[in-house]
N, CA, C and O atoms as a CHARMM CRD file, in Angstrom:
* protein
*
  328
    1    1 UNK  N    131.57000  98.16300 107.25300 PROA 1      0.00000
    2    1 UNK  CA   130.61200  98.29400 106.17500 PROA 1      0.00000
    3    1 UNK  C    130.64800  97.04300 105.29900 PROA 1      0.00000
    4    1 UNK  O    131.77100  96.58600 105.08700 PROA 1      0.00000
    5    2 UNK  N    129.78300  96.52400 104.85000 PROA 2      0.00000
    6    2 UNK  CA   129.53100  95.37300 103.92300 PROA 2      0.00000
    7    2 UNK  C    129.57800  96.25500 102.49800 PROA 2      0.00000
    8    2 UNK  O    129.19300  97.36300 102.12600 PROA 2      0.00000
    9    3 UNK  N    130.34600  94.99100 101.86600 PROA 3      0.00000
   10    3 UNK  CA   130.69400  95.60500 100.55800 PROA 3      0.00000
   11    3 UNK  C    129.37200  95.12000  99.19300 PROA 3      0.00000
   12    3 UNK  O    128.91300  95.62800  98.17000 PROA 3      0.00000
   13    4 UNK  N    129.27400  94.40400  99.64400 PROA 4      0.00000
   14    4 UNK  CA   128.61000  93.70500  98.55600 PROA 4      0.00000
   15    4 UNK  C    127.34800  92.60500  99.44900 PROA 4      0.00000
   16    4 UNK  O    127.56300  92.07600 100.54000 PROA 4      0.00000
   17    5 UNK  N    126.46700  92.51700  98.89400 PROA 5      0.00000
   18    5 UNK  CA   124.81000  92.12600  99.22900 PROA 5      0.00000
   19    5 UNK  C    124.34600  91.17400  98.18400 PROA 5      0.00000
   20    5 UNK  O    123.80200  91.62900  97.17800 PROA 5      0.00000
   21    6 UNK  N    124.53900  89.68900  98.35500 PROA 6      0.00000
   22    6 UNK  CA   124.08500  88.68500  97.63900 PROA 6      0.00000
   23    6 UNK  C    122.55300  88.09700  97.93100 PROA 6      0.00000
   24    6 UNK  O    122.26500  87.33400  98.85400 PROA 6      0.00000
   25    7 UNK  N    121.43700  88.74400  96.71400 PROA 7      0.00000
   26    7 UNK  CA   119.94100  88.19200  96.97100 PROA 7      0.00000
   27    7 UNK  C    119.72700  87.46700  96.11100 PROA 7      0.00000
   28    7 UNK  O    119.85300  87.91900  94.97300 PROA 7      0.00000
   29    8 UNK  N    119.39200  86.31200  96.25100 PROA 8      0.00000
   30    8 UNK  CA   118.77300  85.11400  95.47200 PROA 8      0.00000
   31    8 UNK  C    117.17500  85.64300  95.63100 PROA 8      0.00000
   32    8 UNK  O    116.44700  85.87000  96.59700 PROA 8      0.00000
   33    9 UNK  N    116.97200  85.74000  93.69600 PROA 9      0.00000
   34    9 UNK  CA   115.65900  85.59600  93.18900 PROA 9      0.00000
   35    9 UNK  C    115.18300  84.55100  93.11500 PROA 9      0.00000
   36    9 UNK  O    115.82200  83.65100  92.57000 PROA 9      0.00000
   37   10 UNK  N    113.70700  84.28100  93.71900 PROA 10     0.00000
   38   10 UNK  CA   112.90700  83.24600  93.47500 PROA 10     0.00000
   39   10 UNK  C    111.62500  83.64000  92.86900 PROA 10     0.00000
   40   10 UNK  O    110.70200  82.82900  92.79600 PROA 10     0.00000
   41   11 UNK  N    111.50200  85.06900  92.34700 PROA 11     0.00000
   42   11 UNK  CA   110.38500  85.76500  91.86200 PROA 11     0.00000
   43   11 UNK  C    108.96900  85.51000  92.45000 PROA 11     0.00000
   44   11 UNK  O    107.83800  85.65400  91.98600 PROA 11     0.00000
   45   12 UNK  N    109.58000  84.96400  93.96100 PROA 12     0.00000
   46   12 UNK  CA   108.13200  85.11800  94.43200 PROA 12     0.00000
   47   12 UNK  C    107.21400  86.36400  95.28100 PROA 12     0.00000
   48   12 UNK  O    107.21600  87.51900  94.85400 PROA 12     0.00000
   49   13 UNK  N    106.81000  86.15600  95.93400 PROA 13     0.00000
   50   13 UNK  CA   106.13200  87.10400  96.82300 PROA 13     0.00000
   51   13 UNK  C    106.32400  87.73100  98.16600 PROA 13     0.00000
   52   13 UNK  O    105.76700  88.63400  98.78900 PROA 13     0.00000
   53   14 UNK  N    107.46500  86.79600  98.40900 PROA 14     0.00000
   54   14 UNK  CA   108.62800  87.24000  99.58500 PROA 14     0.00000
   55   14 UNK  C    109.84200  88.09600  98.72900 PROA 14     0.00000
   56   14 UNK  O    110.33300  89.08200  99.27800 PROA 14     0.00000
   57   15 UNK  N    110.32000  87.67800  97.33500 PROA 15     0.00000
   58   15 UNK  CA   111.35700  88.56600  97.05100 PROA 15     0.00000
   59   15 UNK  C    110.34600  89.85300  97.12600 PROA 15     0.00000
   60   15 UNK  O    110.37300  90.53500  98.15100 PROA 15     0.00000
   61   16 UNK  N    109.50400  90.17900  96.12000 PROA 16     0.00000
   62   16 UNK  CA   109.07000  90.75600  96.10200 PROA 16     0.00000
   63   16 UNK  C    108.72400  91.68000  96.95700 PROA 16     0.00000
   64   16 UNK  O    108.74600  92.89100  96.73800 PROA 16     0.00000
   65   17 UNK  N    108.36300  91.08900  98.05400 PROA 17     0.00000
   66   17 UNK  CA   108.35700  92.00000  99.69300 PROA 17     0.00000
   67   17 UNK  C    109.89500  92.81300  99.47600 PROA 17     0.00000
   68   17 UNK  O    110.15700  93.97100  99.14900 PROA 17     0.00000
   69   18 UNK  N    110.50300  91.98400  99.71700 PROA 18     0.00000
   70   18 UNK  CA   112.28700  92.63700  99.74200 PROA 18     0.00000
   71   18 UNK  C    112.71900  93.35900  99.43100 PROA 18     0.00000
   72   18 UNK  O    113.48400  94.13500 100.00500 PROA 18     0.00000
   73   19 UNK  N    112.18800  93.31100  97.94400 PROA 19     0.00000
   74   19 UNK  CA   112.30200  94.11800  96.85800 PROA 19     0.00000
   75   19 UNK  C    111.98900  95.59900  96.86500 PROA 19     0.00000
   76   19 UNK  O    112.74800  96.37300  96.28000 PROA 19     0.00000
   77   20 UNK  N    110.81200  96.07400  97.55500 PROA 20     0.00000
   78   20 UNK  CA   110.56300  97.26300  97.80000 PROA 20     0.00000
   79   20 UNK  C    110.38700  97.30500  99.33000 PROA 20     0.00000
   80   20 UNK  O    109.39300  97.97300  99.61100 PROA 20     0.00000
   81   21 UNK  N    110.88300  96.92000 100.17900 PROA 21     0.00000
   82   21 UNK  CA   110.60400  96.95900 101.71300 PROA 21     0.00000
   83   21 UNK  C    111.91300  97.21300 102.41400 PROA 21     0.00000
   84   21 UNK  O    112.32200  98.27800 102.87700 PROA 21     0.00000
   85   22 UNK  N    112.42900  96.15500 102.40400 PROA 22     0.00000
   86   22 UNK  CA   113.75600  95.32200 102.75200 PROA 22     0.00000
   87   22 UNK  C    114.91300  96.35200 102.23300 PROA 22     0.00000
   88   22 UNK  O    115.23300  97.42000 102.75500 PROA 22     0.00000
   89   23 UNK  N    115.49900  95.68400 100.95900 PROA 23     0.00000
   90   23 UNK  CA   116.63500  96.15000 100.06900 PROA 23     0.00000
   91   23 UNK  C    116.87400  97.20400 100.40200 PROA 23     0.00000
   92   23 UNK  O    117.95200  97.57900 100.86200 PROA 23     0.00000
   93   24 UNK  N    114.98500  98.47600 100.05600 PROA 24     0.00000
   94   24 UNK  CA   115.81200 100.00600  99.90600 PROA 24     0.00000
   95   24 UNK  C    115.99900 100.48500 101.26600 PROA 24     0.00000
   96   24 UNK  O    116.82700 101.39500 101.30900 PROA 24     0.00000
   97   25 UNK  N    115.39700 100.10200 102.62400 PROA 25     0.00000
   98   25 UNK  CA   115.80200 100.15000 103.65400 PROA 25     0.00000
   99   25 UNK  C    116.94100 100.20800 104.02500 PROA 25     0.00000
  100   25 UNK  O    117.53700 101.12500 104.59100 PROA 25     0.00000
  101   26 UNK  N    117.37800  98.91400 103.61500 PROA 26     0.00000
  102   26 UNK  CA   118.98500  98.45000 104.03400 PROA 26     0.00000
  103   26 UNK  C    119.75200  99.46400 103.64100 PROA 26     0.00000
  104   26 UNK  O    120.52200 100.09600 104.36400 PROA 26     0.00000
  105   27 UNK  N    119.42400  99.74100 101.75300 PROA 27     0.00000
  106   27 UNK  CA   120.81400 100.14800 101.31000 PROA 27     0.00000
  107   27 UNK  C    120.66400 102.35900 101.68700 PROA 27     0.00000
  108   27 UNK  O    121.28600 103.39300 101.44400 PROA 27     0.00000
  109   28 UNK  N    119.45200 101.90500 102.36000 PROA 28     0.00000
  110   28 UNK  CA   119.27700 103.92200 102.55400 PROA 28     0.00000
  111   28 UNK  C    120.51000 104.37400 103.68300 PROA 28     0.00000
  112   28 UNK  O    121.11800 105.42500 103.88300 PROA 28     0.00000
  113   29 UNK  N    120.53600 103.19800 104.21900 PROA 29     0.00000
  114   29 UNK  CA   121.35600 103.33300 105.53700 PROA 29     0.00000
  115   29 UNK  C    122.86400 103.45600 105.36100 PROA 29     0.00000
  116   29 UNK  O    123.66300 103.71800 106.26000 PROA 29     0.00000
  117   30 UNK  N    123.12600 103.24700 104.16000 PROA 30     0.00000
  118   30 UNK  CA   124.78000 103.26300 103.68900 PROA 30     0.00000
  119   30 UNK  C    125.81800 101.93800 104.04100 PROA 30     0.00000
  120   30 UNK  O    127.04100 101.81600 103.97200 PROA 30     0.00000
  121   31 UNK  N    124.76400 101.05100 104.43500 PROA 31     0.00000
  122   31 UNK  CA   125.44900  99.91400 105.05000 PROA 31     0.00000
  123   31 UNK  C    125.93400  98.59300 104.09100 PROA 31     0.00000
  124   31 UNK  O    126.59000  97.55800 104.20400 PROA 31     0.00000
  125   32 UNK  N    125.30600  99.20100 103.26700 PROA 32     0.00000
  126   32 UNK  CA   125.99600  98.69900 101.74500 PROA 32     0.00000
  127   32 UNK  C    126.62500  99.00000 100.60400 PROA 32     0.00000
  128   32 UNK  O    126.52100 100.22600 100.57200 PROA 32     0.00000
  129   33 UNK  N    127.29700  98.62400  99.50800 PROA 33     0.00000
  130   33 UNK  CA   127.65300  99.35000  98.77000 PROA 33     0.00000
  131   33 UNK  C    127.15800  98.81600  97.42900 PROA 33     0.00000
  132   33 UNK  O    126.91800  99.61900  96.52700 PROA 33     0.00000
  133   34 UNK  N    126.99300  97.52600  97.25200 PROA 34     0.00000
  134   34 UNK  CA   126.70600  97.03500  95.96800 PROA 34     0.00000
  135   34 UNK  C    125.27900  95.67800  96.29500 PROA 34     0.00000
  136   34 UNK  O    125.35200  95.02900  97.33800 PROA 34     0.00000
  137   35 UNK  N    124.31900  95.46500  95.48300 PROA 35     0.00000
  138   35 UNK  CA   123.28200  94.44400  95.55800 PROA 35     0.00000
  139   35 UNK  C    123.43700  93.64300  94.29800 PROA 35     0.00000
  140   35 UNK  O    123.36200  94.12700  93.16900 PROA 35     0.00000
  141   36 UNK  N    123.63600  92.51900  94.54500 PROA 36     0.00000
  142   36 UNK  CA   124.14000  91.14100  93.17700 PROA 36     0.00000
  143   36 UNK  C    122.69600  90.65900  93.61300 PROA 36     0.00000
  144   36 UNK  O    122.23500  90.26600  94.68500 PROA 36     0.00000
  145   37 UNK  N    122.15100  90.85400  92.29900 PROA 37     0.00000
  146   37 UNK  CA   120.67100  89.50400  92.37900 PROA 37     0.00000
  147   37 UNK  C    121.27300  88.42400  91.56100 PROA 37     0.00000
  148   37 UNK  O    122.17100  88.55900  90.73000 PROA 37     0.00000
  149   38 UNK  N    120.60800  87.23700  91.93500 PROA 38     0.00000
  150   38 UNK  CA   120.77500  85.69400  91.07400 PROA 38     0.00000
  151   38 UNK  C    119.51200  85.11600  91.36900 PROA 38     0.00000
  152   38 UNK  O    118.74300  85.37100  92.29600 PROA 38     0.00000
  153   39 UNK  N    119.39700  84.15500  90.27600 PROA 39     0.00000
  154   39 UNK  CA   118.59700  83.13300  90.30400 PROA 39     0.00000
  155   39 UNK  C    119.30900  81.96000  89.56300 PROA 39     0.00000
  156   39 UNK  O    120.05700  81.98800  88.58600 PROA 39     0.00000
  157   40 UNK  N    118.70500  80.58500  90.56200 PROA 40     0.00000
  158   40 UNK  CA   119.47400  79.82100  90.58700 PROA 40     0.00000
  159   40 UNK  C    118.82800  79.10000  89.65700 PROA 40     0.00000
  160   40 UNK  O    117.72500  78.85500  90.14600 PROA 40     0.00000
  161   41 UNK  N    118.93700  78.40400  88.09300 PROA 41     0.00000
  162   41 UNK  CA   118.24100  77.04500  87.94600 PROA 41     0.00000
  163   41 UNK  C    118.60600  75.91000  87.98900 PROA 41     0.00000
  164   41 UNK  O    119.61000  75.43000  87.46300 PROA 41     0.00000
  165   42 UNK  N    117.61300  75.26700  88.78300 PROA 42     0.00000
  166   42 UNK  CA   118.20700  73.64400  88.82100 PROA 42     0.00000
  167   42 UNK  C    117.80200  72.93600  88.08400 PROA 42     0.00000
  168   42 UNK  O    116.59800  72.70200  88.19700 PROA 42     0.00000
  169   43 UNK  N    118.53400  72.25800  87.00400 PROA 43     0.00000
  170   43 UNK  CA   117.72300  71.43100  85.76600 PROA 43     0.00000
  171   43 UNK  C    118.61900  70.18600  85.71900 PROA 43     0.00000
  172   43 UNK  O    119.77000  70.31100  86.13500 PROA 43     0.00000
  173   44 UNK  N    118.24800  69.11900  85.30000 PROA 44     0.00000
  174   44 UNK  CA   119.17000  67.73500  85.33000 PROA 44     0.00000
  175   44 UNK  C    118.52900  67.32800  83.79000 PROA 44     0.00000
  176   44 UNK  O    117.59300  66.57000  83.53900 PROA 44     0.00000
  177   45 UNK  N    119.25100  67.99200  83.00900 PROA 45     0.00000
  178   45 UNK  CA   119.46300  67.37600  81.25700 PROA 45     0.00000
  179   45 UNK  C    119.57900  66.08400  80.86500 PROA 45     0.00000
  180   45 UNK  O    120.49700  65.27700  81.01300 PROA 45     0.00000
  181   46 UNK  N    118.53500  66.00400  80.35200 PROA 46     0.00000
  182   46 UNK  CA   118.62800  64.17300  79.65900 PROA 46     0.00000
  183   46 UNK  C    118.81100  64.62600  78.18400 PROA 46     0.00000
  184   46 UNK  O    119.56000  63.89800  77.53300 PROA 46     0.00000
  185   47 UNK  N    118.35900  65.51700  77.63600 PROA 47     0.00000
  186   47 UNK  CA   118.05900  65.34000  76.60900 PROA 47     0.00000
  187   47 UNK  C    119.13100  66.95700  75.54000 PROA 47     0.00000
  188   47 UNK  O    119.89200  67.72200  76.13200 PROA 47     0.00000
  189   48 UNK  N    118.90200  67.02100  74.32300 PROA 48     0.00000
  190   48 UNK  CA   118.93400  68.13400  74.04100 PROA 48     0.00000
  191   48 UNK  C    118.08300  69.27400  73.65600 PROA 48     0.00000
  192   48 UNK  O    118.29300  70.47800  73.50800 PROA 48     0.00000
  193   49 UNK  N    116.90700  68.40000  73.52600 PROA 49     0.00000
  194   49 UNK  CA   115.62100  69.75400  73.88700 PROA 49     0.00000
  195   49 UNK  C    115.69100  69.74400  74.98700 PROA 49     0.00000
  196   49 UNK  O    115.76500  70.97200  74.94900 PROA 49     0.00000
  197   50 UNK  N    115.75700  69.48700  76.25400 PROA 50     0.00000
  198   50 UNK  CA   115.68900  69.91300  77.52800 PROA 50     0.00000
  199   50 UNK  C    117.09200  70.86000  77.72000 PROA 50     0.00000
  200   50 UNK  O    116.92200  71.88400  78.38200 PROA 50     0.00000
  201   51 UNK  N    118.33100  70.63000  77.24800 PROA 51     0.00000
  202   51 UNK  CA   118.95000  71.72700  77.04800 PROA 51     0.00000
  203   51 UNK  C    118.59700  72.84800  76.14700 PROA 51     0.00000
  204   51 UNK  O    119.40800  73.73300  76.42200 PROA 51     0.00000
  205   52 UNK  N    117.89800  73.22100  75.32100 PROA 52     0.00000
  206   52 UNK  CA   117.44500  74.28300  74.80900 PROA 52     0.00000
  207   52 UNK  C    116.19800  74.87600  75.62300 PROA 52     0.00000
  208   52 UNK  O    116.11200  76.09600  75.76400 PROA 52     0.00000
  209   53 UNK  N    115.17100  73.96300  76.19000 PROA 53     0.00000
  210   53 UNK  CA   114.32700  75.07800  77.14900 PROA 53     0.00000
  211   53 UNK  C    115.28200  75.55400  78.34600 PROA 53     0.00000
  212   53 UNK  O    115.04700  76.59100  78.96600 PROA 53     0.00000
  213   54 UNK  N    116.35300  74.74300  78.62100 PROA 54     0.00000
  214   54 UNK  CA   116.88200  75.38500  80.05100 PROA 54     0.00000
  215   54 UNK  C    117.81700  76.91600  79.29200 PROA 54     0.00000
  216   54 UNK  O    118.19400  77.82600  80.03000 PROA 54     0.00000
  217   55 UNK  N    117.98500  76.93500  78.23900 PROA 55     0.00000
  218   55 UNK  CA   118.55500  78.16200  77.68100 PROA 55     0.00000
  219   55 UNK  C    118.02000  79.17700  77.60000 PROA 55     0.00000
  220   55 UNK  O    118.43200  80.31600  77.82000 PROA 55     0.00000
  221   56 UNK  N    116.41900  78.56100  77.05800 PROA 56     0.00000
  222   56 UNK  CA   115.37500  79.96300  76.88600 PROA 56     0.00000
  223   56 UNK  C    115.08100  80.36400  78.32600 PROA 56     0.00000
  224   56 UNK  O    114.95100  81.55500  78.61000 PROA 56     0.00000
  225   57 UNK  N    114.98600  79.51500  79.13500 PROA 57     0.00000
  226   57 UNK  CA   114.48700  79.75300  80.38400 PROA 57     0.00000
  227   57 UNK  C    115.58400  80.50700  81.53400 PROA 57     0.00000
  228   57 UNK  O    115.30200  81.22100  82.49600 PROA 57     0.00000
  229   58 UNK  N    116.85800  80.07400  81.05900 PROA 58     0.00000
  230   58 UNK  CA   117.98600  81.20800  81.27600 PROA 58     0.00000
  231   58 UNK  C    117.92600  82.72200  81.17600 PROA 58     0.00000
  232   58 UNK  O    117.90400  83.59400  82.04400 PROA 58     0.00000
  233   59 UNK  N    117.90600  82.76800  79.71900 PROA 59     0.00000
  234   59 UNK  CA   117.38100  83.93400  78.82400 PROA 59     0.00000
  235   59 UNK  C    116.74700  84.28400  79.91800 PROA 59     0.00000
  236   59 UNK  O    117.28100  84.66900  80.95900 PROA 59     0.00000
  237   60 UNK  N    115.63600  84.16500  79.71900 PROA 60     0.00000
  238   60 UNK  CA   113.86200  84.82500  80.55600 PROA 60     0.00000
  239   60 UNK  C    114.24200  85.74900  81.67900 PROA 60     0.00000
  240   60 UNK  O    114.17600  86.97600  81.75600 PROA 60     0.00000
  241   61 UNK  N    114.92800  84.24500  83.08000 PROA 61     0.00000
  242   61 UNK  CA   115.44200  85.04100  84.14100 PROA 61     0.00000
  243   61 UNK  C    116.44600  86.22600  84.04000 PROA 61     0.00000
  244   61 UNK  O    116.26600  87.25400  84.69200 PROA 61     0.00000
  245   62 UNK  N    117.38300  86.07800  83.30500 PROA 62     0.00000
  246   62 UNK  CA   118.65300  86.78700  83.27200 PROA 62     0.00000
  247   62 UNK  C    117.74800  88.02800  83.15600 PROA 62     0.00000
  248   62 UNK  O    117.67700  88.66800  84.20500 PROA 62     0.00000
  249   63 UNK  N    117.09000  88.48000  82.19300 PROA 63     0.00000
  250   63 UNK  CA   116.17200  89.75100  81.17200 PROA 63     0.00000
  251   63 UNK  C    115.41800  90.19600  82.46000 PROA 63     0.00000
  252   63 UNK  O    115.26100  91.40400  82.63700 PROA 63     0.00000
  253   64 UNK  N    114.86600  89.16600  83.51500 PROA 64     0.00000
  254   64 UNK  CA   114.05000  89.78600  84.25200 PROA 64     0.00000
  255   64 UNK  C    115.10400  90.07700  85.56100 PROA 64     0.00000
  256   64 UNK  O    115.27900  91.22500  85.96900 PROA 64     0.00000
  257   65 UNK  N    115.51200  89.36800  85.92700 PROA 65     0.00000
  258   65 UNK  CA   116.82100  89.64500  86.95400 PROA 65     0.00000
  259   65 UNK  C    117.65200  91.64300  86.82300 PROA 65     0.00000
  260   65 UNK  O    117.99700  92.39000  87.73900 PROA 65     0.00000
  261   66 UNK  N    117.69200  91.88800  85.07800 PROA 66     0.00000
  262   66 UNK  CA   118.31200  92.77000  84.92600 PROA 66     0.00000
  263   66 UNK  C    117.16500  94.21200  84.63800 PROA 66     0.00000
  264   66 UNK  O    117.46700  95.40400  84.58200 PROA 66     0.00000
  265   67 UNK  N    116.08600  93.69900  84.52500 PROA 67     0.00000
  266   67 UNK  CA   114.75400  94.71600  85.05300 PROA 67     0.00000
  267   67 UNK  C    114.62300  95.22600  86.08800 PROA 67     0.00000
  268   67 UNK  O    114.13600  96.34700  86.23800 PROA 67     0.00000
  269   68 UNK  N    115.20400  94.18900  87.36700 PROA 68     0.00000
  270   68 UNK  CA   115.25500  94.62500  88.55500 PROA 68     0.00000
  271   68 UNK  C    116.07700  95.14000  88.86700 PROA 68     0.00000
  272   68 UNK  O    115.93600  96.18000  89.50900 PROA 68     0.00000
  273   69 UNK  N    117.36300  94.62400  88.53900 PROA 69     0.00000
  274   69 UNK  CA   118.31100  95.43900  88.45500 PROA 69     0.00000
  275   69 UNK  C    118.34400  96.80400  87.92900 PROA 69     0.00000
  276   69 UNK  O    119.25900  97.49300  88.38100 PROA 69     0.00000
  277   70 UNK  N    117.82400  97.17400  87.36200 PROA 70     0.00000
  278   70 UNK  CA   117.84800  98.41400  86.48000 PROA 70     0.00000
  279   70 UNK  C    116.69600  99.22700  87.59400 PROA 70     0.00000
  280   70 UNK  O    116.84200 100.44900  87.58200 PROA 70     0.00000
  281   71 UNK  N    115.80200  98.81200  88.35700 PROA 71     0.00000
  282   71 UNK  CA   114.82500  99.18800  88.88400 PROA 71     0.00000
  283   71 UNK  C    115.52400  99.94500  89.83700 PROA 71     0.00000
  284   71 UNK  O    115.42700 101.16900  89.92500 PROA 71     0.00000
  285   72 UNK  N    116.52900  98.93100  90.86000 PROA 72     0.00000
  286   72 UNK  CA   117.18400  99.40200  91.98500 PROA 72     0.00000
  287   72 UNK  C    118.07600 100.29300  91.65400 PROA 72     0.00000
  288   72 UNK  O    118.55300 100.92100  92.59900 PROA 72     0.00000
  289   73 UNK  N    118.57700 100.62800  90.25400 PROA 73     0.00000
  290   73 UNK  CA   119.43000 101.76700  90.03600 PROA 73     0.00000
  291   73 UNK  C    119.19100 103.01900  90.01300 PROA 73     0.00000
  292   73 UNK  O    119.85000 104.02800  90.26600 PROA 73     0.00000
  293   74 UNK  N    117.86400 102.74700  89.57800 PROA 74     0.00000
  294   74 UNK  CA   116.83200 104.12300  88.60600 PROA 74     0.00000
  295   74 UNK  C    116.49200 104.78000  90.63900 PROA 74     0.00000
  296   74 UNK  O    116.14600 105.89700  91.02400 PROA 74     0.00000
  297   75 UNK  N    116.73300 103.76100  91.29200 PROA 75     0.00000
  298   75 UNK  CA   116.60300 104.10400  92.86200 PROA 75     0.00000
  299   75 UNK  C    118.00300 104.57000  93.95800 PROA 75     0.00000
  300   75 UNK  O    118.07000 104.66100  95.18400 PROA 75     0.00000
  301   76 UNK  N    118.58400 104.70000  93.32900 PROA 76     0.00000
  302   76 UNK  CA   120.32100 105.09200  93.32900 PROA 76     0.00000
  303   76 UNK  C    121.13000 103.74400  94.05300 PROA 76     0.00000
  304   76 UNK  O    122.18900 103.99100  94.62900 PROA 76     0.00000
  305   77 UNK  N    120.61600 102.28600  94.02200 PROA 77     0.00000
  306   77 UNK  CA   121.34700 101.58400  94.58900 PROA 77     0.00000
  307   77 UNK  C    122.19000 101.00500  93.65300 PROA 77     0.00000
  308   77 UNK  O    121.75600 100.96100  92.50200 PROA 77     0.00000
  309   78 UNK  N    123.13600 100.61300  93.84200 PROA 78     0.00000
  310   78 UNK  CA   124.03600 100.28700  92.87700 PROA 78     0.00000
  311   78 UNK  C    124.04900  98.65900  92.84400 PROA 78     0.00000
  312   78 UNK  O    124.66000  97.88900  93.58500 PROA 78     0.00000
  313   79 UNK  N    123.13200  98.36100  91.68500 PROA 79     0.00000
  314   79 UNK  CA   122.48700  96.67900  91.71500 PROA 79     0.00000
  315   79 UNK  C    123.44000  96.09800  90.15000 PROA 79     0.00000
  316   79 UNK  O    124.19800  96.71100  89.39900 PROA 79     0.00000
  317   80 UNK  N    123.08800  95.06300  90.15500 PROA 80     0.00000
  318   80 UNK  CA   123.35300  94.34600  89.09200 PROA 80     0.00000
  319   80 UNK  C    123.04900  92.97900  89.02700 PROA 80     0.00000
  320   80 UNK  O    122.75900  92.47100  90.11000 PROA 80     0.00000
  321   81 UNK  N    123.03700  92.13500  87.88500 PROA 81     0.00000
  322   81 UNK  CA   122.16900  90.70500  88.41000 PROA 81     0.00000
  323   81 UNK  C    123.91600  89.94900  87.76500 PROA 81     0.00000
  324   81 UNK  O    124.95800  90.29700  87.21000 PROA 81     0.00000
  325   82 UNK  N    123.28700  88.84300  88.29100 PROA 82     0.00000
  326   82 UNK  CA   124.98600  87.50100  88.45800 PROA 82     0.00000
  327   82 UNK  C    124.13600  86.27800  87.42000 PROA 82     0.00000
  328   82 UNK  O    124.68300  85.20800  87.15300 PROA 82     0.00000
């Protein structure tokens, strides 16, 4: 049995597929036990306003990462975002 299920968010239209196709498939089957979402940002800081949008823009994902998360729970999978 796999313990743990690492999905990288890209909030596009393929997670999205996953998201309701994929995931609850997988995890109906018992072949999982836990789903870690992430999203990755890649930012190269010059500045310190460019470190403050990469914060808000942190923020944003994290809030939406843990929507989904909360989505897949309210679905009995046992999710959480990284």
């Amino acid at each position: 049995m796999i313990k743990k299920v690492l999905f990288p968010v890209d909030f596009s239209v393929v997670s999205e597929y996953a998201f309701g196709n994929c995931i609850p498939k997988f995890f109906s089957t018992g072949a999982a036990h836990e789903l870690i979402l992430f999203h990755a940002l890649d930012v190269d800081l010059q500045s310190p306003q460019e470190l403050e949008v990469a914060e808000k823009l942190e923020k944003k994902y994290t809030d939406m990462i843990e929507k989904i998360a909360e989505e897949f729970r309210e679905m009995g999978i046992n999710a959480r975002g990284s």
